[in-house]
C-alpha positions in Angstrom: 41.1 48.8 -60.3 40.5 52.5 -59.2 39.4 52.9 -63.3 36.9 50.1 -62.9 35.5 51.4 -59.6 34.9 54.9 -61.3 33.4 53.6 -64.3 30.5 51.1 -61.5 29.7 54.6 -59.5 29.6 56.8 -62.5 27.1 53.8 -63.9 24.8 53.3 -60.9 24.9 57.3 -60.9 23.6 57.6 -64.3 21.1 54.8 -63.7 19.9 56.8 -60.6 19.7 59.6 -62.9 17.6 58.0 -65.5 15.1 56.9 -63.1 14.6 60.0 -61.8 14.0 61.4 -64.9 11.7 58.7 -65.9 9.5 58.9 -62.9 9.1 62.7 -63.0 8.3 62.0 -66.9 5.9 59.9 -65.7 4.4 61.9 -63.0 3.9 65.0 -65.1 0.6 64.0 -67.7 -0.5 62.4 -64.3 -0.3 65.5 -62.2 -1.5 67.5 -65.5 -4.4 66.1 -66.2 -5.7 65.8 -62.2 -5.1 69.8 -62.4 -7.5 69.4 -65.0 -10.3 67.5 -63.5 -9.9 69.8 -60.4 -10.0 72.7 -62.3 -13.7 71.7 -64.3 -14.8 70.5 -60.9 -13.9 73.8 -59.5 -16.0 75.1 -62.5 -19.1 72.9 -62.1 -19.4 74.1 -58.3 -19.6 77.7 -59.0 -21.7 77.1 -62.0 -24.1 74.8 -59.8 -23.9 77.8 -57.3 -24.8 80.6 -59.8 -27.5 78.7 -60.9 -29.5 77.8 -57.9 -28.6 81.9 -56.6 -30.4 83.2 -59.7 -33.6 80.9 -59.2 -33.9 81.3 -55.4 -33.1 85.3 -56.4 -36.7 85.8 -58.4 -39.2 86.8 -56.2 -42.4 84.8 -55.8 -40.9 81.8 -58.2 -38.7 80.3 -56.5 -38.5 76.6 -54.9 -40.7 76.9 -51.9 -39.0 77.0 -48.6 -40.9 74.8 -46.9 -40.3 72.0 -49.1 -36.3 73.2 -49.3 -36.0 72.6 -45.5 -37.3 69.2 -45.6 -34.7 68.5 -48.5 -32.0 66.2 -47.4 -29.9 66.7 -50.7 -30.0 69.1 -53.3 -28.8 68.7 -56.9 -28.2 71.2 -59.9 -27.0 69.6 -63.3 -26.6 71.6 -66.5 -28.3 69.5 -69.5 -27.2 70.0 -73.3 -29.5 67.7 -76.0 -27.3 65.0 -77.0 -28.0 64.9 -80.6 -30.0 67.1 -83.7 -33.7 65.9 -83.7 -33.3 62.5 -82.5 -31.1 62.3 -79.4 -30.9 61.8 -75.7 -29.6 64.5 -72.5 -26.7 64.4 -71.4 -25.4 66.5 -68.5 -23.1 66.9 -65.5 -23.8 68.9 -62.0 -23.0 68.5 -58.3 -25.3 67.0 -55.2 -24.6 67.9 -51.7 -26.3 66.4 -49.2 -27.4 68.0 -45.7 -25.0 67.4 -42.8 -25.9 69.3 -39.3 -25.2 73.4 -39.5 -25.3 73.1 -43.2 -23.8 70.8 -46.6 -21.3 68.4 -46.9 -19.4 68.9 -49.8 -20.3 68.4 -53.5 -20.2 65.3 -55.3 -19.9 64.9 -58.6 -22.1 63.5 -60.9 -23.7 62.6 -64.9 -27.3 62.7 -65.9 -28.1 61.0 -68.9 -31.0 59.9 -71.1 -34.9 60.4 -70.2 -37.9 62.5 -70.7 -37.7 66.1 -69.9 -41.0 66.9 -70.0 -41.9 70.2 -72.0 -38.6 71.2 -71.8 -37.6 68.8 -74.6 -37.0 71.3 -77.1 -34.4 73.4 -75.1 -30.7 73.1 -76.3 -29.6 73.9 -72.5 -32.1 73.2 -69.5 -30.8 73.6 -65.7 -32.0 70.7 -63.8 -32.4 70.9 -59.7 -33.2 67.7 -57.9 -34.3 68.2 -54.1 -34.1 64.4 -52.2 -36.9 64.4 -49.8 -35.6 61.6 -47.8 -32.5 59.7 -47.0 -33.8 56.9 -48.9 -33.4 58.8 -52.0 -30.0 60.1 -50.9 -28.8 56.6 -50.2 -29.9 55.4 -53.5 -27.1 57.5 -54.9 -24.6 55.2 -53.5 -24.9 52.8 -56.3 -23.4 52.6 -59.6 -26.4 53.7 -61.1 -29.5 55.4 -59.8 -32.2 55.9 -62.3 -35.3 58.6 -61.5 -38.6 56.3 -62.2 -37.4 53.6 -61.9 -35.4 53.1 -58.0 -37.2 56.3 -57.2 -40.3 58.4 -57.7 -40.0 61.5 -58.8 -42.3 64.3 -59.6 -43.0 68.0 -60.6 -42.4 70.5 -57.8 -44.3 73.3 -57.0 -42.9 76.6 -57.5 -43.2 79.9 -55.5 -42.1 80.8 -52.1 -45.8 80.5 -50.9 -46.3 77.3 -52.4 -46.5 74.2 -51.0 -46.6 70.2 -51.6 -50.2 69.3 -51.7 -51.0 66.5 -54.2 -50.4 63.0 -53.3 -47.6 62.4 -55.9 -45.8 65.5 -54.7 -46.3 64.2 -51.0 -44.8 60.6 -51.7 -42.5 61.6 -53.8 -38.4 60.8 -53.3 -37.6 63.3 -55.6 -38.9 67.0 -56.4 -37.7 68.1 -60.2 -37.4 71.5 -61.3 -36.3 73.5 -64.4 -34.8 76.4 -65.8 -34.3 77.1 -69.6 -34.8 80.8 -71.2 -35.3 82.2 -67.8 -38.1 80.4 -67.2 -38.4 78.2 -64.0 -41.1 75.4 -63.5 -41.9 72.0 -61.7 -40.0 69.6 -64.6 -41.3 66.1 -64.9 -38.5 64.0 -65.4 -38.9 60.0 -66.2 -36.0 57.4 -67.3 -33.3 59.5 -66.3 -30.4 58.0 -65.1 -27.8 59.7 -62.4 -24.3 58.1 -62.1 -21.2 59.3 -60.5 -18.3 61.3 -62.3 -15.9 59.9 -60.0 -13.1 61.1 -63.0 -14.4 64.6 -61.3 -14.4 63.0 -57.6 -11.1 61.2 -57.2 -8.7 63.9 -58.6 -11.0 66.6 -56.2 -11.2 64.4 -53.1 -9.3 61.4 -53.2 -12.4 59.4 -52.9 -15.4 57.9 -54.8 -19.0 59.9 -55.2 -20.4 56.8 -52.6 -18.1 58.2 -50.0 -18.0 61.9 -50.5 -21.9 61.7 -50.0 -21.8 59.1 -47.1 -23.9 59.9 -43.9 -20.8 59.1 -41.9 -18.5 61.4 -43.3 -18.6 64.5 -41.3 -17.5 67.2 -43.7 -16.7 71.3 -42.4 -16.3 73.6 -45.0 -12.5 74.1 -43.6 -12.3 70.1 -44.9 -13.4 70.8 -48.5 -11.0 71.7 -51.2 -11.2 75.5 -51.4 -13.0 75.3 -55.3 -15.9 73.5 -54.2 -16.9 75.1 -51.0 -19.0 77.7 -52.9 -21.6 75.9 -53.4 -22.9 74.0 -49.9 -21.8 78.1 -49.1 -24.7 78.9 -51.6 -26.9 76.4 -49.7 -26.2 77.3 -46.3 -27.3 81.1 -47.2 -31.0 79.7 -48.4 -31.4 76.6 -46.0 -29.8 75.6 -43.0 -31.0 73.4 -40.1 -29.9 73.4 -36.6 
């Protein structure tokens, strides 16, 4: 009897054991490859910061400042040509949108397909978006937003003492620069499509793109993972409103 009892407990033991081992098993590629994501989304915010530092950074040439107070969200994407000769864009970048004393944090996010303009030739263009209205912003909620099509987008004027004077630049939804070979210009953009990298989003925040962005969510830069905060940081040092 005492021989049979031993052998059940040394059983369920062993069993306890295995499952133990199999769950931790399991939870490792898991936990692996969210360090992953988190770690390129950490990446993509500084990037996204660098970027839009060096363009407000050249005197004279940079995205009026007018026109970046009225901005409700701002977007940088870095674009690579998708293919030799014949090919699309494809690119990935971060949007934060304007929350009171500053940014909410970055969401992350593809941009894919489309005219870029004279830029076409460029291997690598950097690609800043400024929303003009919440309409725009919201539009970013769905699945897929495309630029021409939900919303109208068009060139933006460059230089600090610039300012938005034609009709299209006035109605606009969107304002579209670029940057490629240190040069920095309205971009017109048309068929581009923006959808959420929520592979980038969930591991970072535990959330979708639709919610990180929402105008409910009431983000402080204490409530941001600590590898994204650079770049509503970056923002807040060229545009805040009080």
């Amino acid at each position: 009897m005492k021989s049979t009892i031993k052998f059940t407990t040394s059983a369920a033991i062993a069993l306890a054991l295995i499952s133990v081992l199999a769950a931790t098993t399991a939870a490792q590629p898991k936990n692996a490859k969210n360090a992953k994501q988190i770690a390129h989304a950490t990446q993509e915010a500084q990037e996204a910061a660098n970027i839009f530092t060096a363009i407000m950074n050249v005197p004279d040439k940079a995205v009026p400042q007018n026109l970046l107070d009225k901005a409700e969200a701002i977007a940088v994407f870095q674009v690579y040509k998708a293919g030799f000769i014949v090919g699309g864009r494809k690119g990935d970048g971060v949007i934060s949108r304007r929350v009171k004393g500053g940014w909410g944090a970055p969401a992350f996010y593809n941009l894919n397909g489309g005219s870029f303009g004279l830029q076409i030739g460029a291997a690598k263009i950097d690609v800043v978006l400024l929303f003009m209205n919440t309409g725009a912003v919201d539009s970013l909620m769905q699945d897929k937003f495309e630029i021409g099509g939900e919303g109208s987008a068009a060139a933006g004027p460059v230089g600090r003492s610039a300012s938005a004077s034609t009709d299209a630049q006035l109605k606009a939804q969107i304002l579209s620069y670029s940057r490629s070979k240190g040069l920095f210009a309205g971009l017109e953009l048309k068929g581009v499509a923006i959808t959420p990298d929520n592979n980038d989003n969930v591991p970072v925040y535990g959330m979708k793109a639709d919610q990180v962005l929402s105008p409910t969510k009431a983000w402080s830069i204490n409530a941001m993972p600590a590898g994204v905060r650079i770049f509503p940081r970056t923002l807040g040092r060229y545009s805040v409103r009080r």
